[in-house]
Structures are given as C-alpha cells and as structure tokens.
FIKOLZA-1660 file (N, C-alpha, C; in steps of 0.1 Angstrom, whole numbers, plus 5000, padded with zeros to 4 digits):
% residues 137
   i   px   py   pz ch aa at
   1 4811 6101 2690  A  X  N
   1 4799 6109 2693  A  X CA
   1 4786 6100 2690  A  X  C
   2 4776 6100 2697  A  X  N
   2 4765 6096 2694  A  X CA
   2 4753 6106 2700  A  X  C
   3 4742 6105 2687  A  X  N
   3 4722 6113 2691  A  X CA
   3 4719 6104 2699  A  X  C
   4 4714 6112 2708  A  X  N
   4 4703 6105 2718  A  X CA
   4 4687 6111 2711  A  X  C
   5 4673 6105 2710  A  X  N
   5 4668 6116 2713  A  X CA
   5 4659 6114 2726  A  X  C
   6 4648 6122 2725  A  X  N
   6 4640 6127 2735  A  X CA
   6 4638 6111 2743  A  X  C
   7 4634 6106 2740  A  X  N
   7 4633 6091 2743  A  X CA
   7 4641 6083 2752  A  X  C
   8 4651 6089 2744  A  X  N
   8 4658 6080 2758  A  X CA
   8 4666 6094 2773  A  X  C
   9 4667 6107 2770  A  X  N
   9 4669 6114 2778  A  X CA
   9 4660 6116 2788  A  X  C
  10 4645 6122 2782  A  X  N
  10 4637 6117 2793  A  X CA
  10 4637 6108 2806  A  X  C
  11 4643 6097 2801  A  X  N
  11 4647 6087 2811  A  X CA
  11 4657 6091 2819  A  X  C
  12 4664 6099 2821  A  X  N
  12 4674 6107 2829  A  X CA
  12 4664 6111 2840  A  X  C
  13 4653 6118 2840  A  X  N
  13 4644 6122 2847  A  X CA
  13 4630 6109 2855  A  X  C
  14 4629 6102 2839  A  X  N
  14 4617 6097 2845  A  X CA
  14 4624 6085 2850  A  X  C
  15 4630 6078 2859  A  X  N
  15 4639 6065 2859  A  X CA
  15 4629 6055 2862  A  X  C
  16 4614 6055 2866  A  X  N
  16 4609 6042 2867  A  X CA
  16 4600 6033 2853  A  X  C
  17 4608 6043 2839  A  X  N
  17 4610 6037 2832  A  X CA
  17 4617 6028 2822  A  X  C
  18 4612 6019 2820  A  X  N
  18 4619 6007 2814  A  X CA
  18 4628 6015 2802  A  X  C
  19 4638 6006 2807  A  X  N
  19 4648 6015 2795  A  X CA
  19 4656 6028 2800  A  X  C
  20 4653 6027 2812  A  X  N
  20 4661 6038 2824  A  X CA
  20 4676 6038 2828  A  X  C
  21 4680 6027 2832  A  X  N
  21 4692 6023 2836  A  X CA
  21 4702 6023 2820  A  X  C
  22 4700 6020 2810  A  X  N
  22 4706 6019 2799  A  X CA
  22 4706 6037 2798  A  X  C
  23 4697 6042 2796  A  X  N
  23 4696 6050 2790  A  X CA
  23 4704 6061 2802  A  X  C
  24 4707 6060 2815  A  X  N
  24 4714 6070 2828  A  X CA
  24 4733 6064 2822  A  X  C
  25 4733 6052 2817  A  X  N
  25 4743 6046 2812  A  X CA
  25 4750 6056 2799  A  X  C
  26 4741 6060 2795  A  X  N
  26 4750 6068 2782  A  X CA
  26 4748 6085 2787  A  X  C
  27 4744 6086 2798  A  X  N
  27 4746 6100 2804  A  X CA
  27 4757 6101 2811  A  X  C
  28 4761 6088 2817  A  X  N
  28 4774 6087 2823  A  X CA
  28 4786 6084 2817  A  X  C
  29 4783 6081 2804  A  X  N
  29 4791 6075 2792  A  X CA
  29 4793 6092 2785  A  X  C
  30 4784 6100 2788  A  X  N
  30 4786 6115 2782  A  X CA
  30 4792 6123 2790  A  X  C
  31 4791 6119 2805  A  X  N
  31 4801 6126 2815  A  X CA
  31 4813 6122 2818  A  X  C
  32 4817 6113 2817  A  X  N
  32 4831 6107 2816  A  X CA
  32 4840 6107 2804  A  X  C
  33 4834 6110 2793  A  X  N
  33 4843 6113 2780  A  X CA
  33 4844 6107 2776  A  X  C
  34 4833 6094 2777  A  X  N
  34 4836 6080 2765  A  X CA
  34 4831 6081 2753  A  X  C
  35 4817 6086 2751  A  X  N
  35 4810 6087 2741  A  X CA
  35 4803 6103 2743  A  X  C
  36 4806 6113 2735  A  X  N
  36 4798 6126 2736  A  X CA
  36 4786 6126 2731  A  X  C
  37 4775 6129 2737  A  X  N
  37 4767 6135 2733  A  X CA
  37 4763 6144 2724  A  X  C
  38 4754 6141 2715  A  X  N
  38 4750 6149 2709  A  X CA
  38 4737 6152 2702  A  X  C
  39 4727 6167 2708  A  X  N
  39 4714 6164 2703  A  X CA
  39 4708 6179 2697  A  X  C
  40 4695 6174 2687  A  X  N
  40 4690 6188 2683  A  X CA
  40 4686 6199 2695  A  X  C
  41 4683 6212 2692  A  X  N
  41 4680 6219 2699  A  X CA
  41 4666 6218 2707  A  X  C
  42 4660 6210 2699  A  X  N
  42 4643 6210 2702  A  X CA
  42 4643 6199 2708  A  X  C
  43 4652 6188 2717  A  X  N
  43 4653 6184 2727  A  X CA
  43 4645 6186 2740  A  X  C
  44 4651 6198 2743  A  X  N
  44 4650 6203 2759  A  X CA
  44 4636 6208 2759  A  X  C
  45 4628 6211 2749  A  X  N
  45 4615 6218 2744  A  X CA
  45 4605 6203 2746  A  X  C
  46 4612 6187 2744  A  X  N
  46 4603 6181 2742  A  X CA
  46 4607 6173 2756  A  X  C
  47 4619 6178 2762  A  X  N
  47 4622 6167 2776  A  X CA
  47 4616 6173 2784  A  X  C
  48 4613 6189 2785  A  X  N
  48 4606 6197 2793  A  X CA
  48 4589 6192 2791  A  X  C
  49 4584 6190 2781  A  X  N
  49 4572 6190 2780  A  X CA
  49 4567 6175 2781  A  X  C
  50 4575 6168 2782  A  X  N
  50 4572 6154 2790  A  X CA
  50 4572 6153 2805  A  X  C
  51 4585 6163 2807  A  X  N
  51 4584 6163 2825  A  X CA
  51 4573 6168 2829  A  X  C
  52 4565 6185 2823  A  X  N
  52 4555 6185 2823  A  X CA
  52 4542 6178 2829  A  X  C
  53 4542 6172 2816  A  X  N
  53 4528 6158 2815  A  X CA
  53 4531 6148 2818  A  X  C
  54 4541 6146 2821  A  X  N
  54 4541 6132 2828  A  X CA
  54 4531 6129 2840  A  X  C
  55 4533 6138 2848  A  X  N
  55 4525 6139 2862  A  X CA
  55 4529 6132 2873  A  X  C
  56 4545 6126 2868  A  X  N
  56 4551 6119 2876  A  X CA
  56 4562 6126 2886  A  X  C
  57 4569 6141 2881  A  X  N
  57 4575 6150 2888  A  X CA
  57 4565 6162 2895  A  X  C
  58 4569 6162 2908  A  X  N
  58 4559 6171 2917  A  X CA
  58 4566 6188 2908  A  X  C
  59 4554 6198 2910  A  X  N
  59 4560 6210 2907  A  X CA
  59 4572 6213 2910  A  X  C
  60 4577 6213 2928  A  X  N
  60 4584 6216 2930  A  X CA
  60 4599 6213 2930  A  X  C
  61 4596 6194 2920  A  X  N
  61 4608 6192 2920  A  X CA
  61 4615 6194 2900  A  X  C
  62 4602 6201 2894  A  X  N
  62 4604 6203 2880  A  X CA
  62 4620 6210 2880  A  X  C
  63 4621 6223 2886  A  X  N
  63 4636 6231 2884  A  X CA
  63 4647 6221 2885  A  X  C
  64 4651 6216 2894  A  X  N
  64 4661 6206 2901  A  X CA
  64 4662 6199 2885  A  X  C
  65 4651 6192 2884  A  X  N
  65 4648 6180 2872  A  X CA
  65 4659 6189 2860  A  X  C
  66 4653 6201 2860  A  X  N
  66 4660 6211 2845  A  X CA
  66 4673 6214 2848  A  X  C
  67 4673 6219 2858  A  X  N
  67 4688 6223 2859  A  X CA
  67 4694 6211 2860  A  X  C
  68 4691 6199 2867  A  X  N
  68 4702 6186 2864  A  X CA
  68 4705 6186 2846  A  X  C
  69 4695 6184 2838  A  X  N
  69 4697 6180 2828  A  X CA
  69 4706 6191 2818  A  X  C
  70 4702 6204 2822  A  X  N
  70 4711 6213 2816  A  X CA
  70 4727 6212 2818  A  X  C
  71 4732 6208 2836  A  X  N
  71 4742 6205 2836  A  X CA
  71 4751 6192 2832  A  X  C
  72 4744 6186 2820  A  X  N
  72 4753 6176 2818  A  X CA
  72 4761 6179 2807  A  X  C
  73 4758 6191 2802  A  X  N
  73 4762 6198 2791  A  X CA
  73 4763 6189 2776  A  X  C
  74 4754 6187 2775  A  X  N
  74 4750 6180 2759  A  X CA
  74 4759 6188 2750  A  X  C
  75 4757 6181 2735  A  X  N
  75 4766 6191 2725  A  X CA
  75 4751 6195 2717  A  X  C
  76 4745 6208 2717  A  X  N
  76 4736 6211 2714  A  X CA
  76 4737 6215 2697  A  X  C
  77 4729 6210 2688  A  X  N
  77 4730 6212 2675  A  X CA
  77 4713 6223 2670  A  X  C
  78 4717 6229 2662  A  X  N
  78 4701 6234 2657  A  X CA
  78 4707 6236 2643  A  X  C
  79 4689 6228 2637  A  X  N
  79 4695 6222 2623  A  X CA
  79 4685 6234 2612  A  X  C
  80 4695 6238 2606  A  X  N
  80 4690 6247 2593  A  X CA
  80 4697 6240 2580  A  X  C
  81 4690 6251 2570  A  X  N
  81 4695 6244 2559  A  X CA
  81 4694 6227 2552  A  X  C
  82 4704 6220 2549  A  X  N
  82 4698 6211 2546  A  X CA
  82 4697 6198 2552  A  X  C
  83 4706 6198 2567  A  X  N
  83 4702 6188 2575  A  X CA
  83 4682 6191 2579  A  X  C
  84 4677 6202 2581  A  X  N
  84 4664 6206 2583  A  X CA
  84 4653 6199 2570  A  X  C
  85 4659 6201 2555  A  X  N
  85 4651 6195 2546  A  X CA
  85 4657 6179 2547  A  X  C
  86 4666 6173 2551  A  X  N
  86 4665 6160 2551  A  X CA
  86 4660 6158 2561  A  X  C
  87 4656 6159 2573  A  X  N
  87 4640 6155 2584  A  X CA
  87 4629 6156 2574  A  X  C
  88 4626 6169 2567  A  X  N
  88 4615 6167 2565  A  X CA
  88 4613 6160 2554  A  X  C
  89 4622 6153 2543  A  X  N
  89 4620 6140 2535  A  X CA
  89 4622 6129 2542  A  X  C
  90 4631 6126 2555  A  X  N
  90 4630 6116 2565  A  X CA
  90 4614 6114 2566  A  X  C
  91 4610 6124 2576  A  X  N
  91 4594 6125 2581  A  X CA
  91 4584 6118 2571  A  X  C
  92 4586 6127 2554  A  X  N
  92 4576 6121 2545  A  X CA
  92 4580 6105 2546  A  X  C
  93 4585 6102 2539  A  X  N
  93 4591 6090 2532  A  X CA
  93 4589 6077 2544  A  X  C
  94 4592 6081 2555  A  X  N
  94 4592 6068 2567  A  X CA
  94 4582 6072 2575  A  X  C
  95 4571 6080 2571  A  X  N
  95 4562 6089 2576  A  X CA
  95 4558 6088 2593  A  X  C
  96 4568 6096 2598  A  X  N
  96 4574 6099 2608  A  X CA
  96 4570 6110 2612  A  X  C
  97 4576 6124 2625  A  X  N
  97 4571 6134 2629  A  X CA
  97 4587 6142 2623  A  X  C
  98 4587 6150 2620  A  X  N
  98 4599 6158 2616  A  X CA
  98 4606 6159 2630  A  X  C
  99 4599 6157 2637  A  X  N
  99 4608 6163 2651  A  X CA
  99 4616 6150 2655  A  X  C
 100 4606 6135 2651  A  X  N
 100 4619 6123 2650  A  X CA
 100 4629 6124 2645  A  X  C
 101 4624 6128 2632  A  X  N
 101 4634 6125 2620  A  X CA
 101 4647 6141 2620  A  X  C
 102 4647 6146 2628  A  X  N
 102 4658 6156 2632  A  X CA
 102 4665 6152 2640  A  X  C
 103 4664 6140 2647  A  X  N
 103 4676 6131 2650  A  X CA
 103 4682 6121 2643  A  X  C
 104 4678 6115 2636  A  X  N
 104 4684 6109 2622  A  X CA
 104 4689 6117 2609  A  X  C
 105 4684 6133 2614  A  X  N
 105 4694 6136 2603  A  X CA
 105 4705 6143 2606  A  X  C
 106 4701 6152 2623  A  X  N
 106 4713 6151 2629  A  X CA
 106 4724 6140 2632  A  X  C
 107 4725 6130 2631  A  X  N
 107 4728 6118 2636  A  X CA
 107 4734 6115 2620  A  X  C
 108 4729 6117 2611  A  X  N
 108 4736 6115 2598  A  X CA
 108 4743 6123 2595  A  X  C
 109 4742 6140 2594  A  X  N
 109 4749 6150 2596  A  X CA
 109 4765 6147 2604  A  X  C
 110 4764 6144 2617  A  X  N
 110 4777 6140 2624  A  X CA
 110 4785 6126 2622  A  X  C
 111 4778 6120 2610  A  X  N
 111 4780 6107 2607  A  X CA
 111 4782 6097 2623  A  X  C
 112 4774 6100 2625  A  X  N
 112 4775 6089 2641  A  X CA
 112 4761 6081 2644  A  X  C
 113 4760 6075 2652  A  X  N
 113 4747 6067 2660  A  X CA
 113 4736 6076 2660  A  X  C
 114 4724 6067 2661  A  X  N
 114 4708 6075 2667  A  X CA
 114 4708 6062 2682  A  X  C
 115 4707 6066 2693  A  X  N
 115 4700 6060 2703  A  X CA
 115 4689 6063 2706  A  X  C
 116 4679 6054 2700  A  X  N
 116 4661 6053 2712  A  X CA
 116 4659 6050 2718  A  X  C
 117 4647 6049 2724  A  X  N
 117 4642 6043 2731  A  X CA
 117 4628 6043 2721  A  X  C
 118 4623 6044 2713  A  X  N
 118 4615 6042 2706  A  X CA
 118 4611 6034 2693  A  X  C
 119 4607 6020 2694  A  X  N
 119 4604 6008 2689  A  X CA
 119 4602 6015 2676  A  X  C
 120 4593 6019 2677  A  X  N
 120 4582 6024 2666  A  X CA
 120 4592 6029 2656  A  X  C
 121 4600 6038 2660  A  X  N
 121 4607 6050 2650  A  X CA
 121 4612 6039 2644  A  X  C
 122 4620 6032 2649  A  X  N
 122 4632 6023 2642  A  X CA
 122 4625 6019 2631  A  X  C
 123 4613 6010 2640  A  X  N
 123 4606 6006 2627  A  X CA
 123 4602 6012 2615  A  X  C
 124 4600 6024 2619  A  X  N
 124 4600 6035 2605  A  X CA
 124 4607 6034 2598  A  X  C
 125 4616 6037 2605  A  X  N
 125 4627 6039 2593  A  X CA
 125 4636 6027 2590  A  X  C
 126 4632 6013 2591  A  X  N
 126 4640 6005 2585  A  X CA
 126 4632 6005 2568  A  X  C
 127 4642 6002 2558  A  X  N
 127 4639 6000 2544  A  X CA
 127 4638 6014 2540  A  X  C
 128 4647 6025 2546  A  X  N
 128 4650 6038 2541  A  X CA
 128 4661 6039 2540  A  X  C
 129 4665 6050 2531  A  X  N
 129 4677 6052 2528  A  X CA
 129 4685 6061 2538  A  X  C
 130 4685 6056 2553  A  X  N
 130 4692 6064 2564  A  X CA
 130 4705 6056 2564  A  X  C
 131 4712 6070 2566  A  X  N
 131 4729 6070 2569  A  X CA
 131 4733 6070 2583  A  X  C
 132 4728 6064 2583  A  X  N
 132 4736 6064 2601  A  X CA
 132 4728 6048 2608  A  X  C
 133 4733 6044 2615  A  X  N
 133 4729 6026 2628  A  X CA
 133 4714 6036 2637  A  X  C
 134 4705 6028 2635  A  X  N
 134 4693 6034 2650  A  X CA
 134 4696 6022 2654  A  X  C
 135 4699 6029 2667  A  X  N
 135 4704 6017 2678  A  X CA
 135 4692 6018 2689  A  X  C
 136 4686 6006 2694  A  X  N
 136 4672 6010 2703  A  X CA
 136 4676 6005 2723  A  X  C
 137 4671 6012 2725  A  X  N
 137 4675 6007 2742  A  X CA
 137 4667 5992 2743  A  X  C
% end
C-alpha cells in the first residue's frame, strides 16, 4: 500500500503537468493490484478544487474528470482521533498545512509510503521525526 496525495492525483486529471506520466503510473499500479492505494478523505475536496481553478478543464468536461477519478476506487481513509492530532503536530513542528501533513500521518498510520509531487513538503519535513519514506515524483 502506498499515500498518494493531492499532488500527485491531480495529475490524473491535469496530464500536461510535469510529473504526469509518473504520477498516471501509480494509478495504473493501483488498478492492476500492484501497489493499493491509499488516501485521506479530504482528497477529492482538494482534487475537485484544483480541477476547479485550474482553468485548464472546460465546464463541461469537469463531471467526466470526477467520475473518472471516483472510479478508480482509491482506499479512502478519514482520520480521527489520534492519527488527526499527529497532522496537527506534523503541521506545527515542520510548519506545514494540516491538510499536508494528513498524508504523512495517514501514510504513518498504514505504515507505508507518502508519494508527492510536492518539493516543498518533503522539504518540510526532512529533520522530523516522520515514520514513513516521502518519496517525490
């Protein structure tokens, strides 16, 4: 099992970004049964609101966009309790957005991988005490 987050899913949708092909690679790696997927619930809340703003998908093709992504059937997690308070000491400490750092702790939670596409985060969080590989596209 491995976290994707928002970062690199997005790219399922947006493909004329860099980091696209890697990142359709572990979609197909989650449809085939090599590696499962697995992401928070506030995912689809932040992949929706990039397809959004992007301004790169026409209105008409936003549905299509959603329903593709719904059917790849992710393993959807919603984090309470204390995977929720370890984001928000992720967040402080590597001073990050909680909504990053709810992939690293989901991702710690399942003791498995974080995949990004996000330079920055990694860089956050190196020299913290995170339990789990951020692996970057």
């Amino acid at each position: 099992m491995v976290v994707l987050d928002a970062s690199v899913v997005v790219k399922w949708v947006l493909r004329d970004e860099v980091g696209a092909a890697e990142a359709l690679e572990w979609r197909e790696r989650h449809r085939s049964g090599m590696d499962r997927v697995a992401v928070p619930e506030m995912l689809f809340y932040e992949v929706a609101n990039a397809i959004v703003w992007s301004g790169r998908i026409e209105p008409a093709l936003i549905e299509e966009c959603w329903v593709g992504l719904l059917a790849v059937g992710l393993a959807v997690y919603v984090l309470r309790g204390k995977p929720m308070l370890r984001a928000i000491e992720l967040a402080r400490v590597a001073q990050t957005s909680v909504y990053d750092a709810c992939y690293v702790a989901l991702a710690e939670t399942l003791e498995c991988d974080l995949v990004t596409a996000d330079a920055k985060l990694a860089r956050k969080l190196r020299g913290h005490d995170v339990a789990c590989d951020v692996r970057t596209l």
